[in-house]
N, C-alpha and C positions, 0 to 999 in steps of 0.2 A: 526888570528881571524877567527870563527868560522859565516859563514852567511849561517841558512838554508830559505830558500822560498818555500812558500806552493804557490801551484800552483793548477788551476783546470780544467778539459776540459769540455767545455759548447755548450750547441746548440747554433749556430748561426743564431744572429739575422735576421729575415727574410728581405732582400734588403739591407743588410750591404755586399756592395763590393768591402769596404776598402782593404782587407785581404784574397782578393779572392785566390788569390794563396796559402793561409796558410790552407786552407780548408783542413778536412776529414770527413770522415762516422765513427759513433759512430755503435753501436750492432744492435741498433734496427733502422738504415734508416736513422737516422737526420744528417744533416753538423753542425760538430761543429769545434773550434778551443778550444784554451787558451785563459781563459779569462784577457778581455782587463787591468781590474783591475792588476793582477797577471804581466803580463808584466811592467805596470810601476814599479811592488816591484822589478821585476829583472831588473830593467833602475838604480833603485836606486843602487839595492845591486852592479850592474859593476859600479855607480859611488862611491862606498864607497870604494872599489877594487882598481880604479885608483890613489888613494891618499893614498894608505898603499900599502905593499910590504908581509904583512902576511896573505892576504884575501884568504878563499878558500869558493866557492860561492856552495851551492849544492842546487838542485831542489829537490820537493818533490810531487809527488802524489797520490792522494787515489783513485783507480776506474777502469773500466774493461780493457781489452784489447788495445782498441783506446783511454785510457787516455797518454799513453805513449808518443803522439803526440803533444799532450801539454810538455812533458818534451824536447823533439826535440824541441819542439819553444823556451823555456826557453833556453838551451845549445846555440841556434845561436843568444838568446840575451846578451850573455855572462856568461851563469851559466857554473860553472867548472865540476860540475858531477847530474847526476841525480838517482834519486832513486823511483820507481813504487811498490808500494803495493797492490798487485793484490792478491786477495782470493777469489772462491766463496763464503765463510760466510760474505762474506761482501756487499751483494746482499741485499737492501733493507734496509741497515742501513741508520738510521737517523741522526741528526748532533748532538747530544752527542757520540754516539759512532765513528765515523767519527773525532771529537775532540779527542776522545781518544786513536786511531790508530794514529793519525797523533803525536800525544805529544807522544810515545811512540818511533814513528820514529825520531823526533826529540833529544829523549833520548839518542839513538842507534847512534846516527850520534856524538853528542856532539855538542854546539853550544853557542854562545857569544850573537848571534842575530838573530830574526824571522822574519822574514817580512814576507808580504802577502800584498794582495789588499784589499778595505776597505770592500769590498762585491763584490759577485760572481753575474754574469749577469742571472742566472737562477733561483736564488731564492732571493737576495739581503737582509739577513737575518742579515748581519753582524754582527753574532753571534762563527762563528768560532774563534776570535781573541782571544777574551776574554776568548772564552771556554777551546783554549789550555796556555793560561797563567796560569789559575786559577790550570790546572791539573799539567804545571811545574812547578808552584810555583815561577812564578817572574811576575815582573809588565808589564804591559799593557799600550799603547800610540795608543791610537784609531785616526783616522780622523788625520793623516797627511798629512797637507798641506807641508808643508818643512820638512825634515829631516835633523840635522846634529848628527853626530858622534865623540865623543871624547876619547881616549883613555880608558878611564873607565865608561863610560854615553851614553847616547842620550839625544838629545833634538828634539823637535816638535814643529811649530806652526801650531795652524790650529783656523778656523773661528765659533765660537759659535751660529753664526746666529745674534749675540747681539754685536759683538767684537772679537779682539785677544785674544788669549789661547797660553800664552806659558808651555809646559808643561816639564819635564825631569825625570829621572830614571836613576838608577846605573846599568850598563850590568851585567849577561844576562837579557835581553827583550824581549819584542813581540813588535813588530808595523805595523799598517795598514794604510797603504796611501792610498791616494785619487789621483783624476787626474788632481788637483793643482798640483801635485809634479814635475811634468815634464811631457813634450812630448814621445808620442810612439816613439821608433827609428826603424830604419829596415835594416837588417842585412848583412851586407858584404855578396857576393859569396861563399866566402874563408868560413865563417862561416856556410853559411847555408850547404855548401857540406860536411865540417868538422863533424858537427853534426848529418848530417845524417850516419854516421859511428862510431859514439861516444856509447862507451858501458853505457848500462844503467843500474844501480843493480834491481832485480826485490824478493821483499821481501813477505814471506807471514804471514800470522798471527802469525803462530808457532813462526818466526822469532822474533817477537814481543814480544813474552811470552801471547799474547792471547788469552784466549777459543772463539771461531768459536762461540757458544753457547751463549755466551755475549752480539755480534753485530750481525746482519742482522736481516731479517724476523724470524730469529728462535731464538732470541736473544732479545735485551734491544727497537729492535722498535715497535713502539707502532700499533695495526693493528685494526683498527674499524670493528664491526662487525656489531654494527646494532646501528641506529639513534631514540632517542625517542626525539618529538618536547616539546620544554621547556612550561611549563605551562603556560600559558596568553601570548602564544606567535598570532604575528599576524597571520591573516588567509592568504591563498593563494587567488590570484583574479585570474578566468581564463575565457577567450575569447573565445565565440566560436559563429562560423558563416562563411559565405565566406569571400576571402580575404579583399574584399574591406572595409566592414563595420567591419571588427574586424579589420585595419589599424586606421580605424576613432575611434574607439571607444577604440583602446588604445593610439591615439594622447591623446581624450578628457581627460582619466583617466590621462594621464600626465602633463597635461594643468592645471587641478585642482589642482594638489600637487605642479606646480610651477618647474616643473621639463623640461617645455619645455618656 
């Protein structure tokens, strides 16, 4: 059985020093990790591992250089292989094409089952799940609260806000858990030292079948160039004056709409 997991590396929340030690710098300065999401789908995917004997677990990620670290966290939470799609054309793409690189990858791997986390700590769009089902063409199981696995299905429940939702599907799948599913684990020595020496495949677009031209800034994203304000939109209110009385005087304006 085929288990691929998408995975992401994310800024790190500021005063979260849960996972201080799993810390790195991204390109441009920020500490980020793997998001926390994405680790519970690799909690699930080693616990679906432990109960079968044919599981081969691979990580997957889309993004620059220091994405890679994200897939080191994956491998010492028990993923079996990892795989980094790294391309400059992929510099500014947005999450349809993002969706599209990644289902592409998943192609290229072969795979029975997707997992992912329900949403990424940086944009919470929860829009990736659905985007790369729709492009492999099999069904989707969003907001997993439990996952079980059966030789030929998944099943899910998760909480509709109103009640229980149990939901299932014939594999291959996609599924997105939530952080019902289980607790963060943290990882053996053995593991973490292991992975830090674990070869990683590192693929690029071409690899893909691709055009560069497609995805990024020079490609399918979208780039605003100039803002015209919508007709009978409301006006701007601006304050001016010293500090003090333009403090008071936007209490009051707030005081009136009930906003204080």
């Amino acid at each position: 059985m085929k288990v691929v997991v998408l995975v992401k590396h994310v800024p790190c929340v500021i005063g979260d020093l849960s996972f201080a030690t799993d810390l790195t710098v991204d390109r441009v300065g920020v500490r980020a990790r793997l998001n926390e999401a994405d680790e519970l789908a690799v909690g699930q995917a080693r616990r679906i591992a432990l109960s079968r004997v044919d599981v081969r677990i691979t990580a997957v990620t889309v993004g620059p250089v220091g994405a890679v670290d994200a897939l080191r966290r994956a491998l010492m939470l028990g993923a079996d292989q990892g795989v980094h799609v790294l391309d400059e054309g992929l510099h500014g793409c947005d999450v349809l094409a993002t969706s599209r690189v990644l289902a592409a990858a998943v192609v290229r791997l072969g795979f029975d089952l997707v997992l992912c986390g329900a949403a990424s700590a940086d944009s919470g769009m929860s829009a990736v799940p659905a985007m790369v089902a729709e492009r492999l063409g099999v069904a989707v199981l969003c907001f997993a609260d439990t996952l079980e696995v059966t030789r030929d299905g998944v099943e899910i429940r998760r909480d509709n806000g109103g009640g229980l939702e149990i939901l299932a599907a014939d594999l291959p799948a996609v599924v997105s858990v939530t952080e019902r599913c289980g607790g963060l684990r943290y990882p053996s020595f053995a593991a973490i030292v292991s992975a830090r020496h674990e070869f990683v495949r590192t693929w690029s677009l071409a690899d893909l079948d691709i055009d560069a031209a497609e995805v990024g800034l020079r490609g399918a994203a979208t780039v605003v160039r100039a803002v015209t304000p919508a007709a009978g939109g409301k006006n701007r209110v601006v304050v001016e004056g010293d500090a003090s009385s333009t403090a008071v005087r936007m209490a009051d304006f707030l005081a009136e709409r009930q906003f204080l």
